[in-house]
CHARMM-style PDB file with segment names, atoms N, HN, CA, C and O in Angstrom:
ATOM      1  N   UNK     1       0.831  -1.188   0.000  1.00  0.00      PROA
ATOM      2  CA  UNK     1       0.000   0.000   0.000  1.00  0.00      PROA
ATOM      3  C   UNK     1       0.873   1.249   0.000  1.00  0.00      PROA
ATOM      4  O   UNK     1       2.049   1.271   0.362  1.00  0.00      PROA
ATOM      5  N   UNK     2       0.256   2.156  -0.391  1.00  0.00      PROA
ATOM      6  HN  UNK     2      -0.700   2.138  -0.685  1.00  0.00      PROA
ATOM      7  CA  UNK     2       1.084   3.544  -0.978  1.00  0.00      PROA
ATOM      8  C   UNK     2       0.421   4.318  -0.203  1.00  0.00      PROA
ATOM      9  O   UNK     2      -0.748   4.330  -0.590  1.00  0.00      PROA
ATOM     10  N   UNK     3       0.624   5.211   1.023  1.00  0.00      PROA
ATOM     11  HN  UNK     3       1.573   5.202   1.338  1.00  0.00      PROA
ATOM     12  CA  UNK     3       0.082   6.534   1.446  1.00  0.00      PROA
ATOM     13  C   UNK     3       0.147   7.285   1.222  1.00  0.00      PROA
ATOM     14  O   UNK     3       1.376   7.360   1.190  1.00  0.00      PROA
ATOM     15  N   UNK     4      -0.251   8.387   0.898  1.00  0.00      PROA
ATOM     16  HN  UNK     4      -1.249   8.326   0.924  1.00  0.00      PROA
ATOM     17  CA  UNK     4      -0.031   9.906   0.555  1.00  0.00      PROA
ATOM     18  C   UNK     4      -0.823  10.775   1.488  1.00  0.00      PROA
ATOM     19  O   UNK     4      -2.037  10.602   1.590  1.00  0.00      PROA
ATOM     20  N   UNK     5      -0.133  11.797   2.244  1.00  0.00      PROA
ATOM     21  HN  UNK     5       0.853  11.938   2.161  1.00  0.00      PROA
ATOM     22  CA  UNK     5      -0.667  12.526   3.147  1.00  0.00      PROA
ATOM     23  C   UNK     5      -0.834  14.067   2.332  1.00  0.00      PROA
ATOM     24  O   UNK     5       0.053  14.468   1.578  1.00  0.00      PROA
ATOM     25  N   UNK     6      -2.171  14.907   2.613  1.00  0.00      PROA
ATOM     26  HN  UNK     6      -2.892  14.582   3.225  1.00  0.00      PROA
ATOM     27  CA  UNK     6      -2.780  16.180   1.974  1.00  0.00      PROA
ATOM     28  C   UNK     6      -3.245  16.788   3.312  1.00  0.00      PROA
ATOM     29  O   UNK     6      -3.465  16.064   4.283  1.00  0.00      PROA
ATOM     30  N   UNK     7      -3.423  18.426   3.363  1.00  0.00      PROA
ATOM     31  HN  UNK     7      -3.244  19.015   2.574  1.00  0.00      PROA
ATOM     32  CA  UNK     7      -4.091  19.112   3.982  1.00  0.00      PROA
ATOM     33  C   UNK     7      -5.295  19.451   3.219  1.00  0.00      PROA
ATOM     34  O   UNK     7      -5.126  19.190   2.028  1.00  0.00      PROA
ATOM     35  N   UNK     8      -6.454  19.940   3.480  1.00  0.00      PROA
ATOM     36  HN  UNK     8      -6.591  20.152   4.447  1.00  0.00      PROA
ATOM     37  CA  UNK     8      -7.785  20.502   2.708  1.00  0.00      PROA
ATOM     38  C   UNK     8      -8.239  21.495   3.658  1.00  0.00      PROA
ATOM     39  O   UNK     8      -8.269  21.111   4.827  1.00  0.00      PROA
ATOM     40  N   UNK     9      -8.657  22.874   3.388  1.00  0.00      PROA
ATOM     41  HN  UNK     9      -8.634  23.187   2.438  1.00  0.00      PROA
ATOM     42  CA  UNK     9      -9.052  23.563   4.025  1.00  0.00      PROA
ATOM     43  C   UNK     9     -10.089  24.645   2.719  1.00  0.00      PROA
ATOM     44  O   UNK     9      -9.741  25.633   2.074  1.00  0.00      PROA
ATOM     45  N   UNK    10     -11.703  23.730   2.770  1.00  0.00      PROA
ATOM     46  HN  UNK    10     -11.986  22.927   3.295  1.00  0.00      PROA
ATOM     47  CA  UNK    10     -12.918  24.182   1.488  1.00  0.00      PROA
ATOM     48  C   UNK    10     -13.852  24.673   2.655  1.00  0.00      PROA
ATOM     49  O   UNK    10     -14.211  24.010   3.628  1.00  0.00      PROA
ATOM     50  N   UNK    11     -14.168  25.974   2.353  1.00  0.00      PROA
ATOM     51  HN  UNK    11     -13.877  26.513   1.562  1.00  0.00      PROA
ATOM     52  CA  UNK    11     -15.318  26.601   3.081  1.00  0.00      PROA
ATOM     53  C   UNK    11     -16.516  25.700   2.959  1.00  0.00      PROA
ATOM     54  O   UNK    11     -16.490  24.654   2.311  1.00  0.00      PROA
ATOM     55  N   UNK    12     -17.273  26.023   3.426  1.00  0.00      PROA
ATOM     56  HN  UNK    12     -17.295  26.873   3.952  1.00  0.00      PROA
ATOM     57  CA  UNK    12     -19.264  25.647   3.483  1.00  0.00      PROA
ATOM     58  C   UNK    12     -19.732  25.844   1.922  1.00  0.00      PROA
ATOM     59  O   UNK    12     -20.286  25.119   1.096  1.00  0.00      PROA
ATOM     60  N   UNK    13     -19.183  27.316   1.935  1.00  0.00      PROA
ATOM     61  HN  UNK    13     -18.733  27.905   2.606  1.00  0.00      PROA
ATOM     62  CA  UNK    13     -19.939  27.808   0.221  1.00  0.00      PROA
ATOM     63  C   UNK    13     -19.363  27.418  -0.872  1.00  0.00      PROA
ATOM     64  O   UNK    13     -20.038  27.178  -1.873  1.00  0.00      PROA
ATOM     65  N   UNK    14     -18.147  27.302  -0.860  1.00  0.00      PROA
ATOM     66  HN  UNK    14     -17.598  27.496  -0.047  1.00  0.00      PROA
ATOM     67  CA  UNK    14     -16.960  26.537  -1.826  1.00  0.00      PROA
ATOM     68  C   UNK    14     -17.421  24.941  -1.906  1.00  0.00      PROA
ATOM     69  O   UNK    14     -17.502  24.395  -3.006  1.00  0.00      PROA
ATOM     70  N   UNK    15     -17.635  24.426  -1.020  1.00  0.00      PROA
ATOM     71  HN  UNK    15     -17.570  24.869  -0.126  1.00  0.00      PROA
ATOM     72  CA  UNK    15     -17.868  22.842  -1.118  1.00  0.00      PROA
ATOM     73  C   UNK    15     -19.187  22.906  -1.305  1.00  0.00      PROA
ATOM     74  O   UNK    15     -19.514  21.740  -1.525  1.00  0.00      PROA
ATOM     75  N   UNK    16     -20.277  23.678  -1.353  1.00  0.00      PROA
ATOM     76  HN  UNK    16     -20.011  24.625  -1.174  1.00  0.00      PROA
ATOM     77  CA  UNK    16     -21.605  23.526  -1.781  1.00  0.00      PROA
ATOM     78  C   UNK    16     -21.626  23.796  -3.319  1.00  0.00      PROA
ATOM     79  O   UNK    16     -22.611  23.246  -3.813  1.00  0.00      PROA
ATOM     80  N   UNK    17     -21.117  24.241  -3.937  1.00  0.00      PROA
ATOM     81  HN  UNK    17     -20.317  24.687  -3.535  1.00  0.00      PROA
ATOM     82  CA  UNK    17     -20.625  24.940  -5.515  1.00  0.00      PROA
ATOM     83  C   UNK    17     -20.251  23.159  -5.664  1.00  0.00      PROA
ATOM     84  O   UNK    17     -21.006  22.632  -6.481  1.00  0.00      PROA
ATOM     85  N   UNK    18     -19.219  22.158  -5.016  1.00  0.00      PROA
ATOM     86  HN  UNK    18     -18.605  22.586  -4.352  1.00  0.00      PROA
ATOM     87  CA  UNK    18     -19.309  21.069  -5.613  1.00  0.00      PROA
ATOM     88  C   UNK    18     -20.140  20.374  -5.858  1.00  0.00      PROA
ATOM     89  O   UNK    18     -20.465  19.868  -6.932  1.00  0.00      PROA
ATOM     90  N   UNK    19     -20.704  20.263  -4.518  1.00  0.00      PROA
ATOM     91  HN  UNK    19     -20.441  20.674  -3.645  1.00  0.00      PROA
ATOM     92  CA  UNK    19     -21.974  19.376  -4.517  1.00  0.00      PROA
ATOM     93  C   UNK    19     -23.457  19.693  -5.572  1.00  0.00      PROA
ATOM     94  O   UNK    19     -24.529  19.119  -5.765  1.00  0.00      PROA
ATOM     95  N   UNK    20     -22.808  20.884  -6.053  1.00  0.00      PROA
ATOM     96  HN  UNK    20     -21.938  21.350  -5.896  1.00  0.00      PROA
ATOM     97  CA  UNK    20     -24.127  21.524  -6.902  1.00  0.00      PROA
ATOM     98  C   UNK    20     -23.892  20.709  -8.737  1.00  0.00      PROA
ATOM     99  O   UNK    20     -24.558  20.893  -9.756  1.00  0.00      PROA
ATOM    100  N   UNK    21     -22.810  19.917  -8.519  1.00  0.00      PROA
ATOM    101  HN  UNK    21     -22.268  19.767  -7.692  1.00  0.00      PROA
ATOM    102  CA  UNK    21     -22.682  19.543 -10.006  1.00  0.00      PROA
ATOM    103  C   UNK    21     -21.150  19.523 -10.559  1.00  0.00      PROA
ATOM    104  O   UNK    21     -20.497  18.674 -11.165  1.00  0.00      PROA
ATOM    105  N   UNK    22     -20.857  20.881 -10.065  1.00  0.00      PROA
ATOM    106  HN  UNK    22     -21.388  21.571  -9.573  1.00  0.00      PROA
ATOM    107  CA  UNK    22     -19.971  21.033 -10.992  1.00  0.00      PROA
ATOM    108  C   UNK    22     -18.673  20.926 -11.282  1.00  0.00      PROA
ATOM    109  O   UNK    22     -18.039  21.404 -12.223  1.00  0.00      PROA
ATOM    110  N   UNK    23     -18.195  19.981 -10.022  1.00  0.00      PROA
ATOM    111  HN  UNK    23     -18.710  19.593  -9.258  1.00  0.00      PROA
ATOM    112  CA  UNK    23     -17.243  19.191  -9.633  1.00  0.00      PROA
ATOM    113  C   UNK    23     -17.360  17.912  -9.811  1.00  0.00      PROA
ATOM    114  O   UNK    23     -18.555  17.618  -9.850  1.00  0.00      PROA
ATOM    115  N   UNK    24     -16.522  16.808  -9.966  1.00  0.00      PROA
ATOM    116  HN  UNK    24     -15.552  17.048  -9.934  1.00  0.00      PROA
ATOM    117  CA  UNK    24     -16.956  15.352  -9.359  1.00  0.00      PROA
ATOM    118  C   UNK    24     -15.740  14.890  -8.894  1.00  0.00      PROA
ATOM    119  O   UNK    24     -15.704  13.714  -8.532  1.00  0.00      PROA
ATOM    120  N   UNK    25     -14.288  15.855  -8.791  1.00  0.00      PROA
ATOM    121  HN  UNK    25     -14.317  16.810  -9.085  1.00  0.00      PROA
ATOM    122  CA  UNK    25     -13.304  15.418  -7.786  1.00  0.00      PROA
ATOM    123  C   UNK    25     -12.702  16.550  -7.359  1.00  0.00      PROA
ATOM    124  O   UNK    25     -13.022  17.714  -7.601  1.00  0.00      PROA
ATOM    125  N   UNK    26     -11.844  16.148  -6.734  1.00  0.00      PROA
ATOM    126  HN  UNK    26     -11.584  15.203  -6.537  1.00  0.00      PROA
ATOM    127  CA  UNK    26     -11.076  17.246  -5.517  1.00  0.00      PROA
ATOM    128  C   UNK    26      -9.604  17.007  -6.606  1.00  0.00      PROA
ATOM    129  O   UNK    26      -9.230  15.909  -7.020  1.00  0.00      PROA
ATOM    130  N   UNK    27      -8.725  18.778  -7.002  1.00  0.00      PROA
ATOM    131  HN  UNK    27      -9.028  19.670  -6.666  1.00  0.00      PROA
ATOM    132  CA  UNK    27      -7.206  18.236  -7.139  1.00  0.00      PROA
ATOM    133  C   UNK    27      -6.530  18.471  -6.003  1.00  0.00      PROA
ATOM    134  O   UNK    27      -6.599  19.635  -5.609  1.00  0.00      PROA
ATOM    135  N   UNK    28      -5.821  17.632  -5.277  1.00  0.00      PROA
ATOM    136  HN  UNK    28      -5.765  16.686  -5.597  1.00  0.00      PROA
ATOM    137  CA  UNK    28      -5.064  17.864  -4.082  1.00  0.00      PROA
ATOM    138  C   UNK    28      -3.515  17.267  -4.430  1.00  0.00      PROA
ATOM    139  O   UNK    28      -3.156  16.252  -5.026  1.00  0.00      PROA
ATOM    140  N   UNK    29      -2.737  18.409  -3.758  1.00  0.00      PROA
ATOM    141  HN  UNK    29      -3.029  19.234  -3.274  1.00  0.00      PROA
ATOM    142  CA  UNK    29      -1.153  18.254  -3.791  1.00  0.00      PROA
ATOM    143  C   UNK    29      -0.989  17.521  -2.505  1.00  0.00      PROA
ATOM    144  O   UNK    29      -1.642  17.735  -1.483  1.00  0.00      PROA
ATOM    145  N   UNK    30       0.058  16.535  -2.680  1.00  0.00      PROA
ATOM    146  HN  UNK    30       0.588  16.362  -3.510  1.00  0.00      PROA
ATOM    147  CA  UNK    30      -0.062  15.564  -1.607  1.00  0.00      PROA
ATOM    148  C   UNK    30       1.505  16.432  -0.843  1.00  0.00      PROA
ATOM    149  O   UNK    30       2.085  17.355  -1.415  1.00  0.00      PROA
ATOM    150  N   UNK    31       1.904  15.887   0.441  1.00  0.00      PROA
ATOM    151  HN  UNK    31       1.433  15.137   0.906  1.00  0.00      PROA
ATOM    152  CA  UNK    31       3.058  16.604   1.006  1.00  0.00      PROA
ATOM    153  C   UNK    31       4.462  15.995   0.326  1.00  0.00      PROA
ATOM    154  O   UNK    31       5.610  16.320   0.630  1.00  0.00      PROA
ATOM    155  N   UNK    32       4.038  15.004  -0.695  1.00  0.00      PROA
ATOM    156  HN  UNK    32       3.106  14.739  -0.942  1.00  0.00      PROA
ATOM    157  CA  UNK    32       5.395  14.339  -1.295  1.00  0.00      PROA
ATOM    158  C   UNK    32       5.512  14.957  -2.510  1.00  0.00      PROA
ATOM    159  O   UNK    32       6.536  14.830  -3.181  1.00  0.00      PROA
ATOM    160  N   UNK    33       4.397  15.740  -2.937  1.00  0.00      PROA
ATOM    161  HN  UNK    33       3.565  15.844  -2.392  1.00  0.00      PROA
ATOM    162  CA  UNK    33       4.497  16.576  -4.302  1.00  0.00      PROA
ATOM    163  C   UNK    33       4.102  15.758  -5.522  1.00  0.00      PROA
ATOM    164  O   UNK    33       4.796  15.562  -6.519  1.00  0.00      PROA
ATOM    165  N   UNK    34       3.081  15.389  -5.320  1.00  0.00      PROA
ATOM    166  HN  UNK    34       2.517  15.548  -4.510  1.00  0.00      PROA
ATOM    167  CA  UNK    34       2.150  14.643  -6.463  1.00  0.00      PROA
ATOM    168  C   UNK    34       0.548  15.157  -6.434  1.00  0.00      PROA
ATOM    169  O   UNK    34      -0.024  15.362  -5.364  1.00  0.00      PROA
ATOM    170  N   UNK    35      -0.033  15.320  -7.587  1.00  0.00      PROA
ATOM    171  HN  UNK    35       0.432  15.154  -8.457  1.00  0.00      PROA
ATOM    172  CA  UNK    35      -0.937  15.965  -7.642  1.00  0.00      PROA
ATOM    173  C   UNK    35      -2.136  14.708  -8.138  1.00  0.00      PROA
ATOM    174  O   UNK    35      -2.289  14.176  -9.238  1.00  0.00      PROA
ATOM    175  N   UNK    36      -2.837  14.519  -6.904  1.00  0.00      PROA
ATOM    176  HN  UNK    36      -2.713  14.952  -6.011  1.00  0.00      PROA
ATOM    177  CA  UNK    36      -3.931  13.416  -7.032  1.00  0.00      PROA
ATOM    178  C   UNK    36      -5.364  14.126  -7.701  1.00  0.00      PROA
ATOM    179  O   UNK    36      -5.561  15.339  -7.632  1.00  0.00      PROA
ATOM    180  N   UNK    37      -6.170  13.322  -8.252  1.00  0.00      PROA
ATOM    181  HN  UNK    37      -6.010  12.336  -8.309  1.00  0.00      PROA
ATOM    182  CA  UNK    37      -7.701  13.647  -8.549  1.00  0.00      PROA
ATOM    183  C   UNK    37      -8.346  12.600  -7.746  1.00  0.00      PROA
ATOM    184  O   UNK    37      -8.291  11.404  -8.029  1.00  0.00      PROA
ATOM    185  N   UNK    38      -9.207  13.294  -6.325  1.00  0.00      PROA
ATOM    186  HN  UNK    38      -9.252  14.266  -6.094  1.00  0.00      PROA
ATOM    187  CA  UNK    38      -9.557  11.721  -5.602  1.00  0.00      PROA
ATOM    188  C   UNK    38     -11.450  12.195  -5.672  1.00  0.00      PROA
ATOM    189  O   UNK    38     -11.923  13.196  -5.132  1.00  0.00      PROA
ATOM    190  N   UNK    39     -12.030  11.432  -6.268  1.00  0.00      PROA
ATOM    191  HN  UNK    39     -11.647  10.620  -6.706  1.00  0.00      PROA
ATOM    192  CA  UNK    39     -13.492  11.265  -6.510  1.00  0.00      PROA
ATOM    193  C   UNK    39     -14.158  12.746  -5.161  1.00  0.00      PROA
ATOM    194  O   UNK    39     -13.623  12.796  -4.054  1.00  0.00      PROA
ATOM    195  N   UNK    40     -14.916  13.420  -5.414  1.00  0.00      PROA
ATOM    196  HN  UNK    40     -15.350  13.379  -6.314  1.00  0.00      PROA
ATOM    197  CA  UNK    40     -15.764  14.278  -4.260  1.00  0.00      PROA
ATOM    198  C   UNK    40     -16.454  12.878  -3.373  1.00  0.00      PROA
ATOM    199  O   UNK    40     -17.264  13.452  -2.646  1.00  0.00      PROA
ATOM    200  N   UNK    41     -16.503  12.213  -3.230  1.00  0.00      PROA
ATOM    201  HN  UNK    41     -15.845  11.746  -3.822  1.00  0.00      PROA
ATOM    202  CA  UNK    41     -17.749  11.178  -2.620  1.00  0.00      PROA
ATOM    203  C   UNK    41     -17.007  10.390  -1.943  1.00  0.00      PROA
ATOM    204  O   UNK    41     -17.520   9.342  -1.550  1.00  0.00      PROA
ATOM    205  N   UNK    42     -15.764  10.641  -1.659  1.00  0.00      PROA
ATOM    206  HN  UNK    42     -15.346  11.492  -1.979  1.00  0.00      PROA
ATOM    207  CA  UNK    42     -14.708   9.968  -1.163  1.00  0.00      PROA
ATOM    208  C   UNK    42     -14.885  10.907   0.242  1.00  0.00      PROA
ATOM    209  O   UNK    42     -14.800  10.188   1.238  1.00  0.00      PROA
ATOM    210  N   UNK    43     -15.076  12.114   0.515  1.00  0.00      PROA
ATOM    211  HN  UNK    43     -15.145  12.698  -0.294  1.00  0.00      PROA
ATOM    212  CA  UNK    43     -14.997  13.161   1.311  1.00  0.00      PROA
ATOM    213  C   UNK    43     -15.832  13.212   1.925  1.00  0.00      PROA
ATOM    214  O   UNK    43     -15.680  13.956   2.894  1.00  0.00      PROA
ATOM    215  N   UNK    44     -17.248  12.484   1.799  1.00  0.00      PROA
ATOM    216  HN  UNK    44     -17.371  11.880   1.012  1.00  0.00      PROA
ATOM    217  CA  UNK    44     -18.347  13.148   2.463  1.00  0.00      PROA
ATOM    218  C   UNK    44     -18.455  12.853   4.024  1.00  0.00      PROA
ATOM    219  O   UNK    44     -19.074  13.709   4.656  1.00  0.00      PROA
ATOM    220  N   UNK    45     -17.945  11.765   4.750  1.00  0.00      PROA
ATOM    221  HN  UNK    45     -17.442  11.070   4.236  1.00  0.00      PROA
ATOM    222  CA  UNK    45     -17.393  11.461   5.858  1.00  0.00      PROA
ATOM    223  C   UNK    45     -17.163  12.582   6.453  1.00  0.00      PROA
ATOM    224  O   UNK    45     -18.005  12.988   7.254  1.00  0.00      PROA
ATOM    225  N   UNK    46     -15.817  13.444   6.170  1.00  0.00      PROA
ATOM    226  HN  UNK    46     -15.133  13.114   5.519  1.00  0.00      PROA
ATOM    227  CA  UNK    46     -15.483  14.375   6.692  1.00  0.00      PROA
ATOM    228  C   UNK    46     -15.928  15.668   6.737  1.00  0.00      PROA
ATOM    229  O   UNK    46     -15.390  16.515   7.451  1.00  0.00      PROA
ATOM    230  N   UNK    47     -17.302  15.988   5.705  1.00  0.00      PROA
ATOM    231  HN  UNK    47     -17.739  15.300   5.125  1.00  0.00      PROA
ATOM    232  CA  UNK    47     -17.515  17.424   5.821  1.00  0.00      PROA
ATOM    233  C   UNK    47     -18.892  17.943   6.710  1.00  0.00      PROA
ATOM    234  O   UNK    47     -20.016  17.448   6.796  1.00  0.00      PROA
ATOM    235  N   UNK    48     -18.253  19.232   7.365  1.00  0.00      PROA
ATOM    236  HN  UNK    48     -17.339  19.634   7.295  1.00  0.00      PROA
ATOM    237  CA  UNK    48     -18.855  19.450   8.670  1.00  0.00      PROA
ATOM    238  C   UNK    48     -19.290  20.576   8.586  1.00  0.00      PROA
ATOM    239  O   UNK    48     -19.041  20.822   7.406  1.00  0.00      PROA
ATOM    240  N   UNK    49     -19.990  21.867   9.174  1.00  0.00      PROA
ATOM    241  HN  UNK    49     -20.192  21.667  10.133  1.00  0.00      PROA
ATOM    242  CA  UNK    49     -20.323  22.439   9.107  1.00  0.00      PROA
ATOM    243  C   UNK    49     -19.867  23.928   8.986  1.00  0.00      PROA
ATOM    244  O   UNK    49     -20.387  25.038   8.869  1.00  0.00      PROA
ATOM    245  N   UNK    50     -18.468  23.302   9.086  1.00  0.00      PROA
ATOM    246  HN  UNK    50     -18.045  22.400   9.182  1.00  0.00      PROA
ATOM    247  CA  UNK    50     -17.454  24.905   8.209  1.00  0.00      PROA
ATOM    248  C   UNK    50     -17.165  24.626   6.929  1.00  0.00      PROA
ATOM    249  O   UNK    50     -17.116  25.513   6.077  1.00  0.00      PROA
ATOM    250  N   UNK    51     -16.873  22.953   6.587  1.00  0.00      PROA
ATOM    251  HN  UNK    51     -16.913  22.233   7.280  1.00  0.00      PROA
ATOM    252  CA  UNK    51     -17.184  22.229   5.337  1.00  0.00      PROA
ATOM    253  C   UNK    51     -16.091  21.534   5.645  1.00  0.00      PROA
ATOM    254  O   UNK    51     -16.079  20.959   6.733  1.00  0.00      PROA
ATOM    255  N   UNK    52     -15.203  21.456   4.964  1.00  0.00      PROA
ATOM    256  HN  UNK    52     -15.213  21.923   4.080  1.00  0.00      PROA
ATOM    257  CA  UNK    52     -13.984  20.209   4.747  1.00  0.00      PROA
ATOM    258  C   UNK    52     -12.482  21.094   5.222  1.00  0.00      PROA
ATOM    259  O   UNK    52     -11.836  22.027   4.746  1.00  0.00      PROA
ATOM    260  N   UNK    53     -12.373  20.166   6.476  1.00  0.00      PROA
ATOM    261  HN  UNK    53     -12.898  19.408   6.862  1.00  0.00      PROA
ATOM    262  CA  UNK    53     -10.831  20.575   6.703  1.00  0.00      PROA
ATOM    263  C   UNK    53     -10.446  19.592   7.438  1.00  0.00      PROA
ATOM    264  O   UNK    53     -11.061  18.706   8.032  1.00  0.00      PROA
ATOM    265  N   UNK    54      -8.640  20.017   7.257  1.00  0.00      PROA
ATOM    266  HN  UNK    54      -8.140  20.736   6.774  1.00  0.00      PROA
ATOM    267  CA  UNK    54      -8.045  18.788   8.335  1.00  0.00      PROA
ATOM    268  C   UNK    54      -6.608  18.403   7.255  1.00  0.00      PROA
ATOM    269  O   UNK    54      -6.150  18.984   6.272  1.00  0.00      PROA
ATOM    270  N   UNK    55      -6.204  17.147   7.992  1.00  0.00      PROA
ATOM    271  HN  UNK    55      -6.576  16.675   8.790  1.00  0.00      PROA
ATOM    272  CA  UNK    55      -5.308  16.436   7.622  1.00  0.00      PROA
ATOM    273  C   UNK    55      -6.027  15.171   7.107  1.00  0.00      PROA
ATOM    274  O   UNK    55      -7.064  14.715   7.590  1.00  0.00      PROA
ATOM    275  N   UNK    56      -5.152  14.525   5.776  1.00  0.00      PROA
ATOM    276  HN  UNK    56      -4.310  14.895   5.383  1.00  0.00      PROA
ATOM    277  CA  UNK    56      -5.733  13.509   5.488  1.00  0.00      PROA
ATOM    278  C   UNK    56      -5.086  12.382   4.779  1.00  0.00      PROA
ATOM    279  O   UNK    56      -4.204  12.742   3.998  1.00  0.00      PROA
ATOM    280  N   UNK    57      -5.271  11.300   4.843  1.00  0.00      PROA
ATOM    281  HN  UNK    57      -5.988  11.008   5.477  1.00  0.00      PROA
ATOM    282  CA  UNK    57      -4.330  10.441   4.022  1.00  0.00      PROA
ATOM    283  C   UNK    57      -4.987   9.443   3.450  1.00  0.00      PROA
ATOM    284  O   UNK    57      -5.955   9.003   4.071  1.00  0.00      PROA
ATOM    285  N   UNK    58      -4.717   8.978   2.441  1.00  0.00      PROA
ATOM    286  HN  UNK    58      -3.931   9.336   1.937  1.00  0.00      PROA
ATOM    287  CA  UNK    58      -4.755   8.262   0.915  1.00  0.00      PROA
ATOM    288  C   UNK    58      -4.747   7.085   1.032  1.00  0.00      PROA
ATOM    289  O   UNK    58      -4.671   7.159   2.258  1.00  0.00      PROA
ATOM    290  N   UNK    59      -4.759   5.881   0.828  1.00  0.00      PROA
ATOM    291  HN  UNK    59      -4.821   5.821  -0.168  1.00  0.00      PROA
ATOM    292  CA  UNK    59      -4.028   4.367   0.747  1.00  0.00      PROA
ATOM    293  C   UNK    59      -4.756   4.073  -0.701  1.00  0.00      PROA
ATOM    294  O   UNK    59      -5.947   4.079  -1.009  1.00  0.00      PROA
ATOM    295  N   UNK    60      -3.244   3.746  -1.668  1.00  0.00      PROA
ATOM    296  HN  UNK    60      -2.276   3.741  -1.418  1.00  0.00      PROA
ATOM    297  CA  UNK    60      -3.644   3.184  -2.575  1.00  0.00      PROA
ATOM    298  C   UNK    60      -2.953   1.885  -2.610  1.00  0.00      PROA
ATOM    299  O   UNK    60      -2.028   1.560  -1.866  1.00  0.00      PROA
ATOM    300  N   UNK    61      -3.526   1.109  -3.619  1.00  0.00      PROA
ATOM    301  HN  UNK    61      -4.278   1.373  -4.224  1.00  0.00      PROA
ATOM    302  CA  UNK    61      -3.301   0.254  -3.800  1.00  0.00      PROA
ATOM    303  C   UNK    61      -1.643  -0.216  -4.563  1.00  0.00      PROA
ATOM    304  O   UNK    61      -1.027   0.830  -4.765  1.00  0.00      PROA
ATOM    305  N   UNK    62      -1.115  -1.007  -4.849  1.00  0.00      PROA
ATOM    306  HN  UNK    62      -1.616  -1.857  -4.685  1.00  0.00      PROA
ATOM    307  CA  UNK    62       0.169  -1.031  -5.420  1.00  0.00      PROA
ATOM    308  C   UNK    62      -0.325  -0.966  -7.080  1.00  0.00      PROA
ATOM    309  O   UNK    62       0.473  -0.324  -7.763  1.00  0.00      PROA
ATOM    310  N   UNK    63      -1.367  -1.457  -7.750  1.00  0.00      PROA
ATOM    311  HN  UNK    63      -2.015  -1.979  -7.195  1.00  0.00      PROA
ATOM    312  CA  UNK    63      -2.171  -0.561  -8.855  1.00  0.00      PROA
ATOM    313  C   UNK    63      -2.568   1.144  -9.274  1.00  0.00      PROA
ATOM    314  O   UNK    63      -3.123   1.649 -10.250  1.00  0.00      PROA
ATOM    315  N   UNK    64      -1.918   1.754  -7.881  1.00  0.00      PROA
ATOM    316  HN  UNK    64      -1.468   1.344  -7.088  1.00  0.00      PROA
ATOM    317  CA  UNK    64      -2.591   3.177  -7.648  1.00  0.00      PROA
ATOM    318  C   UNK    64      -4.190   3.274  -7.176  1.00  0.00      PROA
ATOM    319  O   UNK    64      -4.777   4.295  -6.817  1.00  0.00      PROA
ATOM    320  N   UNK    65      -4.672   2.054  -7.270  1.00  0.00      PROA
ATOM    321  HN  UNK    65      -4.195   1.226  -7.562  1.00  0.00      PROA
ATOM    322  CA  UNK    65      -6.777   2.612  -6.853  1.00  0.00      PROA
ATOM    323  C   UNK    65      -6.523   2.670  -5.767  1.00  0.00      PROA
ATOM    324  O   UNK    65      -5.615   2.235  -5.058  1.00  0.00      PROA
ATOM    325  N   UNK    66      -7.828   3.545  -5.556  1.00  0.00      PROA
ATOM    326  HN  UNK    66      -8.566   3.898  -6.132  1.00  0.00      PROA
ATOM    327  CA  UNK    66      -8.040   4.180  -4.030  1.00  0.00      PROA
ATOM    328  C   UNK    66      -8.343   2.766  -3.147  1.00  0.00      PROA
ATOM    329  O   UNK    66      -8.820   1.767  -3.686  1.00  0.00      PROA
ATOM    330  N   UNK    67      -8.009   2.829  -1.777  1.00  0.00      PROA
ATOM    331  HN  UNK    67      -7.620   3.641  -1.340  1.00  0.00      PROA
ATOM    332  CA  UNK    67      -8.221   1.985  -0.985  1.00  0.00      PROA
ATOM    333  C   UNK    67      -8.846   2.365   0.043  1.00  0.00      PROA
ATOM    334  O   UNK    67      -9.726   1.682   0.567  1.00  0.00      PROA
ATOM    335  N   UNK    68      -8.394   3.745   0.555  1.00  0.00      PROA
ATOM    336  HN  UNK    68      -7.679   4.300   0.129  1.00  0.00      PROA
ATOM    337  CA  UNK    68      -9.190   4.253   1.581  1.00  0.00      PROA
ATOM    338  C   UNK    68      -8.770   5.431   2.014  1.00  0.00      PROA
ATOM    339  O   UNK    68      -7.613   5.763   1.757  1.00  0.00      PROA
ATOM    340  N   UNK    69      -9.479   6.146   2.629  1.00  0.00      PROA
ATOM    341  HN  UNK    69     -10.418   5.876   2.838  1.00  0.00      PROA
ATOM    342  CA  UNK    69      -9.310   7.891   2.878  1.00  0.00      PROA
ATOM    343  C   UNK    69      -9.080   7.370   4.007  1.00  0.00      PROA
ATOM    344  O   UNK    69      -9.165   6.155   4.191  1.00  0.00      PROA
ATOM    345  N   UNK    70      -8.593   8.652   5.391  1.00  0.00      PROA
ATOM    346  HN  UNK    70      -8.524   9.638   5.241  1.00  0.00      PROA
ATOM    347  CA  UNK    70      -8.427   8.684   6.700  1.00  0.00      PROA
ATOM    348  C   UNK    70      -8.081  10.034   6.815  1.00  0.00      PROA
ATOM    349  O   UNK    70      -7.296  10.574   6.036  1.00  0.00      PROA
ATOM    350  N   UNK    71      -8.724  10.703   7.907  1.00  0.00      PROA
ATOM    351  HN  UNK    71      -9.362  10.263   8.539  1.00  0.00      PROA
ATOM    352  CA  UNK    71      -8.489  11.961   8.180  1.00  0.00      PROA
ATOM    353  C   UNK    71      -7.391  12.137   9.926  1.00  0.00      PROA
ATOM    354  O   UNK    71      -7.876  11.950  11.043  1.00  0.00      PROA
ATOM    355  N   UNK    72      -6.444  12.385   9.749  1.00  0.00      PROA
ATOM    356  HN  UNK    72      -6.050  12.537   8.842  1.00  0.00      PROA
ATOM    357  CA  UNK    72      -5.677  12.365  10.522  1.00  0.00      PROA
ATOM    358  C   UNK    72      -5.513  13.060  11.735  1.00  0.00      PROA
ATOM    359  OT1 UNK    72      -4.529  12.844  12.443  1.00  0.00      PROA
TER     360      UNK     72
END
């Protein structure tokens, strides 16, 4: 398994603009300097009522597919 650790810090109104359509992933720079596209629906776990923040990490597979989010 491959981890990659990201910060996210999306307002309420910014992450409602996704959910309205016109998104269907997040681009996030990981802290190793790779630039992932990880599905919006992968996130919904974590978003709260300021919207999406935190620390977070990745597990992919040795294929690269997603395996699982975790917010740190």
């Amino acid at each position: 398994m491959k981890r990659l650790r990201f910060r996210l810090a999306i307002s309420r109104p910014e992450l409602l603009q996704y959910y309205q359509g016109r998104v269907a992933s997040l681009s996030v720079m990981t802290e190793q300097g790779l630039r992932l596209q990880v599905p919006l629906h992968h996130f919904r776990p974590f978003v709260g009522h300021d919207g999406l923040n935190g620390r977070f990490e990745i597990e992919l597979s040795s294929g690269n597919q997603f395996h699982r989010l975790l917010r740190l």
